[in-house]
DRENPA-3360 file (N, C-alpha, C; in nm, 2 decimals, always signed):
BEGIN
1 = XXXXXXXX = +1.32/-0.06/+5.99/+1.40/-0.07/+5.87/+1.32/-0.12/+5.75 ~ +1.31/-0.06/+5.61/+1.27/-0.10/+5.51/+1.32/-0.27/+5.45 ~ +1.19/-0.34/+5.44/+1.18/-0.49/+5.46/+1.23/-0.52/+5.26 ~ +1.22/-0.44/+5.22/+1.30/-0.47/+5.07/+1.45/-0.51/+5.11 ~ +1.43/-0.61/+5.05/+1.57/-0.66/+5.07/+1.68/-0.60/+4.90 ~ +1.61/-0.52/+4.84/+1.70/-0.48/+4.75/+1.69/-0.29/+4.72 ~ +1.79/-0.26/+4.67/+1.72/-0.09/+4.66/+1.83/+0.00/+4.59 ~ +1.74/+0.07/+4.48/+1.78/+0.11/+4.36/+1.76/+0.27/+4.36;
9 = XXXXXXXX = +1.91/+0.36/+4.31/+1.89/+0.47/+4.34/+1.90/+0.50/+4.23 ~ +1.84/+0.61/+4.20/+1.84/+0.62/+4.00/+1.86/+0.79/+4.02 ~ +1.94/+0.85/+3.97/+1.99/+1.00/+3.91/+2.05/+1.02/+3.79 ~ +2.04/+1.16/+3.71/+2.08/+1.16/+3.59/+2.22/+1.07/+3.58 ~ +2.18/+0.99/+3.46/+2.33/+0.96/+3.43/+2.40/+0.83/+3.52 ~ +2.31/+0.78/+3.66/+2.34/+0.69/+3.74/+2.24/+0.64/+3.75 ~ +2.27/+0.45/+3.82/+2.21/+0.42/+3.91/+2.27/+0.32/+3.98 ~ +2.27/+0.32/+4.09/+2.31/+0.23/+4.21/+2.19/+0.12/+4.21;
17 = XXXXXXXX = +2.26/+0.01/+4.22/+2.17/-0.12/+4.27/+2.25/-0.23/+4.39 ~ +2.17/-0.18/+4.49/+2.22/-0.29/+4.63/+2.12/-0.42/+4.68 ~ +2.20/-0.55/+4.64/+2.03/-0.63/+4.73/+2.15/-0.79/+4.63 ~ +2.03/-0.89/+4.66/+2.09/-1.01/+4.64/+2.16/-1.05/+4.48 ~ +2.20/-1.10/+4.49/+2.30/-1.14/+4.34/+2.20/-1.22/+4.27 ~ +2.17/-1.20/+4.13/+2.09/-1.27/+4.05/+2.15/-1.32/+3.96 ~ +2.15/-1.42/+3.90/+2.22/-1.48/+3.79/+2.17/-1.47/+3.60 ~ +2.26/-1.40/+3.60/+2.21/-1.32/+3.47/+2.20/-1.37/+3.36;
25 = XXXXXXXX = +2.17/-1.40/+3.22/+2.19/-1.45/+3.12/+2.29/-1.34/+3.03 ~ +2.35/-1.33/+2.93/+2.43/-1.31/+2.88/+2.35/-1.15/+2.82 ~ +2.41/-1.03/+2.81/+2.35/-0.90/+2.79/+2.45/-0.78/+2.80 ~ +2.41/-0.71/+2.77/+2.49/-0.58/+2.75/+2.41/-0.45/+2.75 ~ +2.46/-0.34/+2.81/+2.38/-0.21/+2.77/+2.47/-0.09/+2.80 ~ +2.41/-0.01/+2.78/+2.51/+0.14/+2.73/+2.58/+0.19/+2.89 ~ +2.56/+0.21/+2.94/+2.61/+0.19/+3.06/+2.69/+0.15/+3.14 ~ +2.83/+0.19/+3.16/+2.93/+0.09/+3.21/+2.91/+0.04/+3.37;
33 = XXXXXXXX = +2.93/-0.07/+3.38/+2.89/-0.09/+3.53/+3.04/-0.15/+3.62 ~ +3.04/-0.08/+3.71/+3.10/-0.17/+3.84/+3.02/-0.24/+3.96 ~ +3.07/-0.34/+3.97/+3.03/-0.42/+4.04/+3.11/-0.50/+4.15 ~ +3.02/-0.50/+4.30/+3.13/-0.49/+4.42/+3.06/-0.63/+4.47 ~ +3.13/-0.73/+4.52/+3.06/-0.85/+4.57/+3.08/-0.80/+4.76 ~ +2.94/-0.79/+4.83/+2.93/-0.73/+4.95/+3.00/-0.81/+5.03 ~ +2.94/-0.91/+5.02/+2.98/-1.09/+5.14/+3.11/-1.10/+5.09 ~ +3.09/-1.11/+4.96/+3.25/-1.20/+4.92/+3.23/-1.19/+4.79;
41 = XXXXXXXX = +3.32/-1.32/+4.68/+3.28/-1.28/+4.56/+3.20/-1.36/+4.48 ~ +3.25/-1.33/+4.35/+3.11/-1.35/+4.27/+3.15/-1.44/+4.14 ~ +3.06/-1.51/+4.04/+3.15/-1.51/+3.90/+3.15/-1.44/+3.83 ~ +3.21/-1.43/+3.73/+3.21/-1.35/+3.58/+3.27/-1.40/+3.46 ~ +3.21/-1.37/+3.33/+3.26/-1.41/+3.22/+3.20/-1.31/+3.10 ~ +3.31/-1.32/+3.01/+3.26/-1.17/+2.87/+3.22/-1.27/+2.78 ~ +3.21/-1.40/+2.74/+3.20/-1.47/+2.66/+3.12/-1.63/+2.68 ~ +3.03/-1.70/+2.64/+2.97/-1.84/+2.65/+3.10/-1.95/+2.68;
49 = XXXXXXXX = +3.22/-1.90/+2.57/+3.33/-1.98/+2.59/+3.45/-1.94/+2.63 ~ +3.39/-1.85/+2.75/+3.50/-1.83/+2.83/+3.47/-1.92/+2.95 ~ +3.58/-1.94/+3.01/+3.59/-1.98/+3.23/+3.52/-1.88/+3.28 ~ +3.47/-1.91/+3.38/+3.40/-1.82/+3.50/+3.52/-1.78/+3.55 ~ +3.55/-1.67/+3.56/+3.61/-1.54/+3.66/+3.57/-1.56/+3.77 ~ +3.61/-1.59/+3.88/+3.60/-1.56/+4.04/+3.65/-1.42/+4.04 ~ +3.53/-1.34/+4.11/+3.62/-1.18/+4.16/+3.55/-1.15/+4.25 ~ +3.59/-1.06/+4.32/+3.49/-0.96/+4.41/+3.48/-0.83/+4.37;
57 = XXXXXXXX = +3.55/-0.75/+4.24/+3.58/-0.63/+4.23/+3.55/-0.70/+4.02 ~ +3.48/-0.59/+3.96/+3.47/-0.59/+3.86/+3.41/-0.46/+3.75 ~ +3.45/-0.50/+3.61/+3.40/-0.31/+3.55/+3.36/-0.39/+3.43 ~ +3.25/-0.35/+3.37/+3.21/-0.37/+3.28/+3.18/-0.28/+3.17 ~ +3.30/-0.25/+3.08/+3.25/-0.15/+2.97/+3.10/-0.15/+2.87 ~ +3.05/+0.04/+2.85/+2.97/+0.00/+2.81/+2.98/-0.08/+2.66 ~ +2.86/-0.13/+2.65/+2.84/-0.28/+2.51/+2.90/-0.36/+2.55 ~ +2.97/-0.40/+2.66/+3.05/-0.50/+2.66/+2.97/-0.64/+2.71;
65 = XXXXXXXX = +2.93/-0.75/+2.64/+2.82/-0.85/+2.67/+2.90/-0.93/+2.80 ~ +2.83/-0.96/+2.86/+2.87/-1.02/+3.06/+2.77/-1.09/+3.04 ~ +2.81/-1.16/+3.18/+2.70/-1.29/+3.25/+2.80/-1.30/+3.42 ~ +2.67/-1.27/+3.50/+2.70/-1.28/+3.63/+2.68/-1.40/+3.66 ~ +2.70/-1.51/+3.78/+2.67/-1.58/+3.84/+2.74/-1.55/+3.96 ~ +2.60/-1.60/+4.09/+2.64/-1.61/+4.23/+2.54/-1.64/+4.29 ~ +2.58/-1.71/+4.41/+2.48/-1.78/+4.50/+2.36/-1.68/+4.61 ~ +2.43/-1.69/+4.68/+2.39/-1.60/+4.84/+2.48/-1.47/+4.85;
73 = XXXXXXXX = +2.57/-1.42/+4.72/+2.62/-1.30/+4.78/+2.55/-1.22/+4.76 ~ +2.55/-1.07/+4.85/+2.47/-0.94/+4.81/+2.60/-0.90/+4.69 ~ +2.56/-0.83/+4.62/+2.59/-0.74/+4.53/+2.56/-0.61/+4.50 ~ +2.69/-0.54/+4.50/+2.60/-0.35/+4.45/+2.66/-0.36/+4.36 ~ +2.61/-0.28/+4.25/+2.61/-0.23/+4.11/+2.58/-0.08/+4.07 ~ +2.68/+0.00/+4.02/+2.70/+0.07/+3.98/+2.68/+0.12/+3.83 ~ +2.60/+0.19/+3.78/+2.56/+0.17/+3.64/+2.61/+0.37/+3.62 ~ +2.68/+0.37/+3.54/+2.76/+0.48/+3.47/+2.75/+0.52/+3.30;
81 = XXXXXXXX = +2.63/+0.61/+3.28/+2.64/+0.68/+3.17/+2.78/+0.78/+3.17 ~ +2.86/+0.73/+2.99/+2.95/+0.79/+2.98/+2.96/+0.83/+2.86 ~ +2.81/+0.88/+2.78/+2.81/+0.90/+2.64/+2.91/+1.00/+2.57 ~ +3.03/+1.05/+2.64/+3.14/+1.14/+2.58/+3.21/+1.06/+2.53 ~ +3.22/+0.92/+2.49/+3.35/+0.85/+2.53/+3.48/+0.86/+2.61 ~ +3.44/+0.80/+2.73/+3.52/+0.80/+2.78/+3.69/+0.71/+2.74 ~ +3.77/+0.77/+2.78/+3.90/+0.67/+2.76/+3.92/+0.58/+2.89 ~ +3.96/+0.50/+2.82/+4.00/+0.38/+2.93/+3.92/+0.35/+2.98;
89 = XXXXXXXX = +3.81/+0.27/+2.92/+3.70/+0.24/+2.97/+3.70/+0.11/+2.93 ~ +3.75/+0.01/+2.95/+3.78/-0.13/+2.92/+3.73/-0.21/+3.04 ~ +3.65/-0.33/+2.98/+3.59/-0.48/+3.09/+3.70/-0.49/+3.14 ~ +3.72/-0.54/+3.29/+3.82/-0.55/+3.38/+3.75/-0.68/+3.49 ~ +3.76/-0.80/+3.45/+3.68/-0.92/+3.57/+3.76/-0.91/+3.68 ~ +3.87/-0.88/+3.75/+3.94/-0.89/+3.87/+4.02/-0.73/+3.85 ~ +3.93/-0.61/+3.89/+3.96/-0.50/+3.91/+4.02/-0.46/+4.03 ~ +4.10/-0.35/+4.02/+4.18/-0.33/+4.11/+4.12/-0.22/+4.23;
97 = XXXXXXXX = +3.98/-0.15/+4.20/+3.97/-0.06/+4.24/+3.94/-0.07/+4.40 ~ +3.90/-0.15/+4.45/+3.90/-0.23/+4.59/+4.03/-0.18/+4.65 ~ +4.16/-0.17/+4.57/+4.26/-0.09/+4.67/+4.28/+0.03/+4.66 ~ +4.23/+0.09/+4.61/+4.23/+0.25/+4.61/+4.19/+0.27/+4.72 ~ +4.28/+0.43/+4.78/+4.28/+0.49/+4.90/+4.10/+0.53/+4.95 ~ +4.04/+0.57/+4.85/+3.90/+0.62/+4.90/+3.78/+0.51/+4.93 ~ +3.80/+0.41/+4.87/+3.73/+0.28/+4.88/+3.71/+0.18/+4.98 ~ +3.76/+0.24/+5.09/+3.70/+0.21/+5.24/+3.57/+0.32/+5.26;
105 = XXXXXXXX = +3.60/+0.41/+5.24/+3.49/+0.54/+5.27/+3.37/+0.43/+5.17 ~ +3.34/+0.40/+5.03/+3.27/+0.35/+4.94/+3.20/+0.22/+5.01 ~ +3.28/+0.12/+5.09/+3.26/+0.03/+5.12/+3.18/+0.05/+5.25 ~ +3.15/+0.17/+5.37/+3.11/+0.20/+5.41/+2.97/+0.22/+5.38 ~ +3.03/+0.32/+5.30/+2.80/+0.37/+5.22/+2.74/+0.26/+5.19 ~ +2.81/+0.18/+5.15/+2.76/+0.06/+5.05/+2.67/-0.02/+5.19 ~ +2.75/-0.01/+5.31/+2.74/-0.10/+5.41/+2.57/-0.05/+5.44 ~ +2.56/+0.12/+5.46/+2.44/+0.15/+5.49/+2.35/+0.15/+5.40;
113 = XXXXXXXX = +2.39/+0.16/+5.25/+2.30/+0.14/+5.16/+2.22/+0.01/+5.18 ~ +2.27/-0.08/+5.21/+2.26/-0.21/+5.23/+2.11/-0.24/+5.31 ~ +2.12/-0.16/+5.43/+2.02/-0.14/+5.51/+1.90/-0.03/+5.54 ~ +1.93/+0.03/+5.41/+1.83/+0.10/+5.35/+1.83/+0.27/+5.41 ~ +1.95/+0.26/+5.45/+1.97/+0.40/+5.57/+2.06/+0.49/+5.49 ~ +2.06/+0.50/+5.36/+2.10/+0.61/+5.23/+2.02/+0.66/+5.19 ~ +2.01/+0.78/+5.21/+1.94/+0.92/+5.09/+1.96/+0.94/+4.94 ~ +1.93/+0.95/+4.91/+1.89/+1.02/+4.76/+2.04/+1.08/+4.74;
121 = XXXXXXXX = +2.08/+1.19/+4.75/+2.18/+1.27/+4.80/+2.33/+1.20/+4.83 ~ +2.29/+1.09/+4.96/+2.45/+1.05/+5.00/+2.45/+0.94/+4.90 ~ +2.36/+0.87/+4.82/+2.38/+0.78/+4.71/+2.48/+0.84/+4.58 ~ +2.40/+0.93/+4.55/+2.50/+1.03/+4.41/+2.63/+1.06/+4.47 ~ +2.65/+1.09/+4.62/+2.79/+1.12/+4.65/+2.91/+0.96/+4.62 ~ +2.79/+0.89/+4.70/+2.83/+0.74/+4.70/+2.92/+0.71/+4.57 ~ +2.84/+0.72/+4.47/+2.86/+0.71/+4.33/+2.95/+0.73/+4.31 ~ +2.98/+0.88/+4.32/+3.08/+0.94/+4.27/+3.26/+0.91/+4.33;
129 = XXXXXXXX = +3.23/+0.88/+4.43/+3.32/+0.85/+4.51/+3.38/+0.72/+4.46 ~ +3.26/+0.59/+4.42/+3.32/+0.48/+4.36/+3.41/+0.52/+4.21 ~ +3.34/+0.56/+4.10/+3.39/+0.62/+4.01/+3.53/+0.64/+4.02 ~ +3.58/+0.74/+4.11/+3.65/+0.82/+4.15/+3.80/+0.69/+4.16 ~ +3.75/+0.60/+4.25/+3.83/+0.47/+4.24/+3.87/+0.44/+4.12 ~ +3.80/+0.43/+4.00/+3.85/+0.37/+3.90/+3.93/+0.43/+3.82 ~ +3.98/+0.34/+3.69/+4.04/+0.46/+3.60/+3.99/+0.56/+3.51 ~ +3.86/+0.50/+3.55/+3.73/+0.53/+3.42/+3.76/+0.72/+3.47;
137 = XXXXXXXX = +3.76/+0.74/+3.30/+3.76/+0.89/+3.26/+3.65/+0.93/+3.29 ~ +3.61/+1.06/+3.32/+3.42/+1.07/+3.32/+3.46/+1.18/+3.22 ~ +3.51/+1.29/+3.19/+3.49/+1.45/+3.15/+3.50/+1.39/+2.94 ~ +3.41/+1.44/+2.89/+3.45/+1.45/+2.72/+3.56/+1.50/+2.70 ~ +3.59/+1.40/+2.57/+3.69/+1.44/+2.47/+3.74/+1.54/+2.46 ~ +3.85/+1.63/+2.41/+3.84/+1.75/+2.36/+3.78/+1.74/+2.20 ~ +3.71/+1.83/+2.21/+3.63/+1.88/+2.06/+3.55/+1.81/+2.05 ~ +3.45/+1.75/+2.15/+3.32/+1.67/+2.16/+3.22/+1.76/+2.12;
145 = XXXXXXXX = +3.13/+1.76/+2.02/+3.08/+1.87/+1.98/+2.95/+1.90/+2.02 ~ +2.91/+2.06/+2.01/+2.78/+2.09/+2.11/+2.66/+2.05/+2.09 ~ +2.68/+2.00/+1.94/+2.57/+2.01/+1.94/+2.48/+1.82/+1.95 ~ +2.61/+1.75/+2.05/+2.59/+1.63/+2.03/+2.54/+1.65/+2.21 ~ +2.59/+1.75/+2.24/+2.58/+1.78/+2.37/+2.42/+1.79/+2.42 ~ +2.37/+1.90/+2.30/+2.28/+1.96/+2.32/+2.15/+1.88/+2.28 ~ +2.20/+1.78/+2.25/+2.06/+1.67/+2.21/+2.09/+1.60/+2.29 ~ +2.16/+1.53/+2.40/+2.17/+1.51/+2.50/+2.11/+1.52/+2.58;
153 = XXXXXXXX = +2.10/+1.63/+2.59/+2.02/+1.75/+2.71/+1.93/+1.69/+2.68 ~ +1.86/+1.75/+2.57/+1.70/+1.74/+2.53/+1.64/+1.61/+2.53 ~ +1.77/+1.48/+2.57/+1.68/+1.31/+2.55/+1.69/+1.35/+2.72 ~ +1.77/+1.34/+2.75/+1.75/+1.37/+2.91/+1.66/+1.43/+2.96 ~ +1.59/+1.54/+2.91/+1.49/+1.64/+2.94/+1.37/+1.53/+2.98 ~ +1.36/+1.43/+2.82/+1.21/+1.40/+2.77/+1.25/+1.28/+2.75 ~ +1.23/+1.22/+2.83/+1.29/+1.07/+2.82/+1.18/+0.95/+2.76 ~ +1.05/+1.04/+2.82/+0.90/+0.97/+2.77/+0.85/+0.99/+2.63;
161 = XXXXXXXX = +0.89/+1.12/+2.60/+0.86/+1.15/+2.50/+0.85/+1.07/+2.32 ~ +0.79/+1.13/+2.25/+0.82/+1.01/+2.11/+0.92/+1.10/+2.02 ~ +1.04/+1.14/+2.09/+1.14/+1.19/+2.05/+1.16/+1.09/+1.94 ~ +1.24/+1.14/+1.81/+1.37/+1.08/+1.73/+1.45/+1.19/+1.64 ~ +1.50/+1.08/+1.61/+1.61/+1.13/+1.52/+1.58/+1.30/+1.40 ~ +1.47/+1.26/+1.36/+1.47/+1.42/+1.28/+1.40/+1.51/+1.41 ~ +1.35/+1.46/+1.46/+1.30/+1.64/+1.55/+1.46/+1.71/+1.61 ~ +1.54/+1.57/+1.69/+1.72/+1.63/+1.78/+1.76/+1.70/+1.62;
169 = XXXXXXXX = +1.75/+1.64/+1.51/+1.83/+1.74/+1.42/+1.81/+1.84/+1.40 ~ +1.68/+1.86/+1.39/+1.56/+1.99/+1.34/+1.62/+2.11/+1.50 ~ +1.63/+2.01/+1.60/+1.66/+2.10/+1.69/+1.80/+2.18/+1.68 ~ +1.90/+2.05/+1.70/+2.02/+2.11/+1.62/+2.10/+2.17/+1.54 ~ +1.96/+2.17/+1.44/+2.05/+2.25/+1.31/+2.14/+2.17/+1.19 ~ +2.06/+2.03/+1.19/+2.12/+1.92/+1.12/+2.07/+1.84/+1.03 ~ +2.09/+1.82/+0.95/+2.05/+1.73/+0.87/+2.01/+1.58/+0.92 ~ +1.86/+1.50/+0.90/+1.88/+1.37/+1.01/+1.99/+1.30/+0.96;
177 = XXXXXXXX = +2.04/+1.30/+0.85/+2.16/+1.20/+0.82/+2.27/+1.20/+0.87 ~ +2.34/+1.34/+0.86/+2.44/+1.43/+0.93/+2.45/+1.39/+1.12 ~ +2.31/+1.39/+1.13/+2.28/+1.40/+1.30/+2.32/+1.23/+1.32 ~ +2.27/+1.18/+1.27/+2.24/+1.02/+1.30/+2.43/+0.99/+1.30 ~ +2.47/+1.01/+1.20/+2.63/+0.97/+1.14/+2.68/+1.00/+1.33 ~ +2.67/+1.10/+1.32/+2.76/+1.26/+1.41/+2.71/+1.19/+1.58 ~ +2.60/+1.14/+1.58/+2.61/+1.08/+1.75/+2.68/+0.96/+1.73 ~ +2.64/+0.87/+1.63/+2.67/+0.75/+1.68/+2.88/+0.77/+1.66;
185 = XXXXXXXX = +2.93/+0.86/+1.61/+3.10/+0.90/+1.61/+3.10/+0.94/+1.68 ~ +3.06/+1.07/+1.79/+3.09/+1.09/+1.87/+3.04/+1.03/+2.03 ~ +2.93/+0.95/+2.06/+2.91/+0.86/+2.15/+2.92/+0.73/+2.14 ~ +2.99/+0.65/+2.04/+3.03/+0.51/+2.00/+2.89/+0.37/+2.02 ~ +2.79/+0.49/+1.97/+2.61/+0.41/+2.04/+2.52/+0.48/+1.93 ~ +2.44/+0.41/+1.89/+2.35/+0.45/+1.77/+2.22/+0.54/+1.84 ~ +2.12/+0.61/+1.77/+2.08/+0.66/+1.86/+1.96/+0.61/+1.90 ~ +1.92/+0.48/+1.79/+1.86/+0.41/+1.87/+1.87/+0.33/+1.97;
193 = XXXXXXXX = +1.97/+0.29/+1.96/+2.03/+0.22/+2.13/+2.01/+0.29/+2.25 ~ +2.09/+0.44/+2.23/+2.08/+0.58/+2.33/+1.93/+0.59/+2.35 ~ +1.81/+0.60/+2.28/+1.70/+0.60/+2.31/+1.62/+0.51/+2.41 ~ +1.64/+0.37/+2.33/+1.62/+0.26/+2.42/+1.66/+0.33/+2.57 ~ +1.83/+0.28/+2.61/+1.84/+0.30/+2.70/+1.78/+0.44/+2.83 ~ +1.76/+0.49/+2.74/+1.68/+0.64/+2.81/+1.55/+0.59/+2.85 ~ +1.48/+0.55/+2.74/+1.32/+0.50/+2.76/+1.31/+0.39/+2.89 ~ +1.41/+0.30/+2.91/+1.40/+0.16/+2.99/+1.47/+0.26/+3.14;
201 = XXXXXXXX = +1.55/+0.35/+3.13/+1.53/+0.46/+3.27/+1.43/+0.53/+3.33 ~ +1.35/+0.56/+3.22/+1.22/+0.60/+3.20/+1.11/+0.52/+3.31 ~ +1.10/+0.42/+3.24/+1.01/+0.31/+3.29/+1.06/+0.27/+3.42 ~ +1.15/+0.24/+3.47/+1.23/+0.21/+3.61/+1.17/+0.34/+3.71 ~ +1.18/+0.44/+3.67/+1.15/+0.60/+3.73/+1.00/+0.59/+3.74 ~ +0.91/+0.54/+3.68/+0.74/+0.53/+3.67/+0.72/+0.38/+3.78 ~ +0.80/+0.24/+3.78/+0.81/+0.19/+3.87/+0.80/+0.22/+4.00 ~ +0.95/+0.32/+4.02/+0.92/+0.39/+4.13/+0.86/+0.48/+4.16;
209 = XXXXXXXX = +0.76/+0.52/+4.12/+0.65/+0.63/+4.14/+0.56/+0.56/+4.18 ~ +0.54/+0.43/+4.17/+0.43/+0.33/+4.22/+0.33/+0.25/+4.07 ~ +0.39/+0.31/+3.97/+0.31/+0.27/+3.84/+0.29/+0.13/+3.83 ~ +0.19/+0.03/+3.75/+0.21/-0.10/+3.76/+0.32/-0.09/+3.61 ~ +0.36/-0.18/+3.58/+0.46/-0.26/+3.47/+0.39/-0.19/+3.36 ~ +0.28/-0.23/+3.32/+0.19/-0.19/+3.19/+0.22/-0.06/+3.15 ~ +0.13/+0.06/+3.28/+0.14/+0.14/+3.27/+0.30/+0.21/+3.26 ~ +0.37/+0.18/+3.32/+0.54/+0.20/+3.30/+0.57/+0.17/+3.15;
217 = XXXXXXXX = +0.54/+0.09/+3.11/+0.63/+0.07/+2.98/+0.56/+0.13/+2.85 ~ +0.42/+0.23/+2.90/+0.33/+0.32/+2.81/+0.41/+0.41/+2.84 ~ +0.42/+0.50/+2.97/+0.49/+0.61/+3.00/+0.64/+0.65/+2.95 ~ +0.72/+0.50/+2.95/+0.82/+0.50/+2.90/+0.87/+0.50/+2.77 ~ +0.72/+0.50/+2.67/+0.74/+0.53/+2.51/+0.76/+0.40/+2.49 ~ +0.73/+0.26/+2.49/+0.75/+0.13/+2.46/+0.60/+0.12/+2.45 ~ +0.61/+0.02/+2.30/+0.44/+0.01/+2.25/+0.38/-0.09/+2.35 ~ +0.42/-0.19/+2.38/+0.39/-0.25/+2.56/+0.44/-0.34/+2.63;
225 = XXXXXXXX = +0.40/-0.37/+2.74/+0.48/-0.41/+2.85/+0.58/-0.53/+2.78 ~ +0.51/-0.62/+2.64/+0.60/-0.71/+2.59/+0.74/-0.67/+2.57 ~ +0.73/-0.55/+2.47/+0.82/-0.45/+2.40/+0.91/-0.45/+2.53 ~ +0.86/-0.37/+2.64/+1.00/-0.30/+2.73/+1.02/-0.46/+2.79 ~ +0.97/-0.58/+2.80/+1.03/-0.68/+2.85/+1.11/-0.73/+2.85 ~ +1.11/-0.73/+2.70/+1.21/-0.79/+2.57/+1.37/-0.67/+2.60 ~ +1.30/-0.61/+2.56/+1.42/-0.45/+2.60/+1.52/-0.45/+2.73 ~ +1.45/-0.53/+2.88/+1.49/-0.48/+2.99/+1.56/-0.61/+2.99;
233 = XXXXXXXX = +1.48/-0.74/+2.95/+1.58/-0.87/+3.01/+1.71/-0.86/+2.92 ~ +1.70/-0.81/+2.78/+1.80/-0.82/+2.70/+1.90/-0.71/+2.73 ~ +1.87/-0.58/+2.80/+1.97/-0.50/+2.80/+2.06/-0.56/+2.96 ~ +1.96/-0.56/+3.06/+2.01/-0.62/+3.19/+2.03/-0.73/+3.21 ~ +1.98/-0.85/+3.16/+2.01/-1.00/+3.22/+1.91/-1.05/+3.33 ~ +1.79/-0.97/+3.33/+1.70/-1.00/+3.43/+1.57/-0.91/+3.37 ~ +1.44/-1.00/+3.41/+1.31/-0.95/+3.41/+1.29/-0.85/+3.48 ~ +1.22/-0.73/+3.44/+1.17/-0.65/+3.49/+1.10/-0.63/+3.63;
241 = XXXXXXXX = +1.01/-0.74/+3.63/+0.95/-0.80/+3.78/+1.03/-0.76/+3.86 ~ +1.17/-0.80/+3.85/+1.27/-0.76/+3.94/+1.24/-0.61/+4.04 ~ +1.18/-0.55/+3.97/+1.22/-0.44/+3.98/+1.09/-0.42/+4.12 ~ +0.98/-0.50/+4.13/+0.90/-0.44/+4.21/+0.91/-0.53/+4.35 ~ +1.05/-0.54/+4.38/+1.10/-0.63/+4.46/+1.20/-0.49/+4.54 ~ +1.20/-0.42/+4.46/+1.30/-0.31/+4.52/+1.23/-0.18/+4.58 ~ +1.29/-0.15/+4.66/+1.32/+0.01/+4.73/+1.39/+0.14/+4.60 ~ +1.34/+0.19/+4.54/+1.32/+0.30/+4.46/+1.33/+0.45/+4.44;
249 = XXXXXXX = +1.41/+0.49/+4.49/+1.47/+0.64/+4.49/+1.49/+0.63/+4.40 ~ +1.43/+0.83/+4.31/+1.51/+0.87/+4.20/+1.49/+0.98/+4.21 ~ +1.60/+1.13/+4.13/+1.57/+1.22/+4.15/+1.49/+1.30/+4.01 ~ +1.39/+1.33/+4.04/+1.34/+1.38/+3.88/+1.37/+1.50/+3.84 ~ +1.44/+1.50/+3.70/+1.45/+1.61/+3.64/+1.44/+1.73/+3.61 ~ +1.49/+1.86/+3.62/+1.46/+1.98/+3.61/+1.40/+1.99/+3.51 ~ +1.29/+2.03/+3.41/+1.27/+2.09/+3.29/+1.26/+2.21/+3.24;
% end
């Protein structure tokens, strides 16, 4: 059995994270997350001057700023790009999705994710299956427009890349003004934010290829390893280091 006691499965648009509970500082990122307490539960709170939340079942909309706390429990985490806006995508600290009908089957994978005996493959199923429990929308808006689509594509393509804002337009068929307005209305996220978060996927993905940190946070288009530091503890709630503590599947992209 693989001796990482933590393990991170990364595919377009997702990533699964199974392994010990870390205590977060206070952070937010584009990404909506659910989060399942394995052993038992966990804390939570959206605010400094909120109560801690006891839960075992929780959803954290994306931007929505959180802070975990827990001792000894394991924790999976579910991280969900949903740059269409999705509806009904609201923070939920004591979520209901733990009773939904398919969420024994979820709590299973979880079990073998656990012990490192998930593929690539039964993880994205995994995923989707959690998802599926929730109320969370996945499919866009009607009249989401293509061409917010199609620069989508293209950060997804080239995630390393020193993409911005006037080349997606130039691609487009946009004015950068027009372009910049028109994502951040239709994905409720600026596109420097959307960038970030692509680039700090990026760098996670060069982690697990065996890269050291340095070289990760060059490949990932971050001027250096300080840059994506600053980037990764503030978007996640945890140092990057984290990361070379984990077991690392990801599937790399068609181009």
């Amino acid at each position: 059995m693989n001796r990482q006691h933590s393990h991170l499965f990364l595919w377009r648009g997702r990533a699964l994270v199974i392994g010990p509970g870390i205590d977060s500082r206070f952070h937010a990122h584009f990404g909506s997350q659910l989060t399942w307490g394995l052993d038992g539960p966990f804390q939570a709170r959206l605010a400094p001057d909120q109560p801690w939340t006891t839960t075992r079942a929780a959803i954290f909309a994306s931007n929505q700023p959180h802070q975990i706390h827990c001792e000894a429990t394991l924790l999976a985490h579910l991280f969900v790009e949903l740059p269409q806006r999705a509806q009904g995508a609201a923070s939920v600290l004591a979520a209901t999705y733990a009773s939904a009908p398919g969420f024994a089957q979820v709590q299973a994978g979880l079990a073998q994710a656990r012990l490192g005996r998930l593929a690539l493959p039964q993880a994205e199923q995994l995923g989707q299956e959690w998802l599926d429990c929730t109320a969370l929308v996945e499919p866009a808006q009607p009249g989401f427009d293509h061409r917010i689509s199609q620069a989508l594509a293209l950060i997804a393509a080239q995630p390393r890349s020193a993409i911005n804002g006037a080349a997606l337009a130039a691609a487009v068929h946009l004015s950068a003004s027009r372009f910049t307005h028109l994502f951040r209305q239709q994905t409720g996220l600026s596109l420097s934010r959307y960038l970030l978060w692509s680039r700090l996927l990026a760098a996670v993905e060069a982690v697990g290829r065996g890269d050291n940190m340095t070289h990760a946070a060059h490949a990932a288009g971050f001027a250096d390893l300080a840059h994506m530091s600053r980037t990764f503890r503030h978007t996640f709630g945890v140092v990057p280091s984290e990361l070379q503590k984990m077991a690392i599947a990801f599937k790399r992209e068609e181009k």
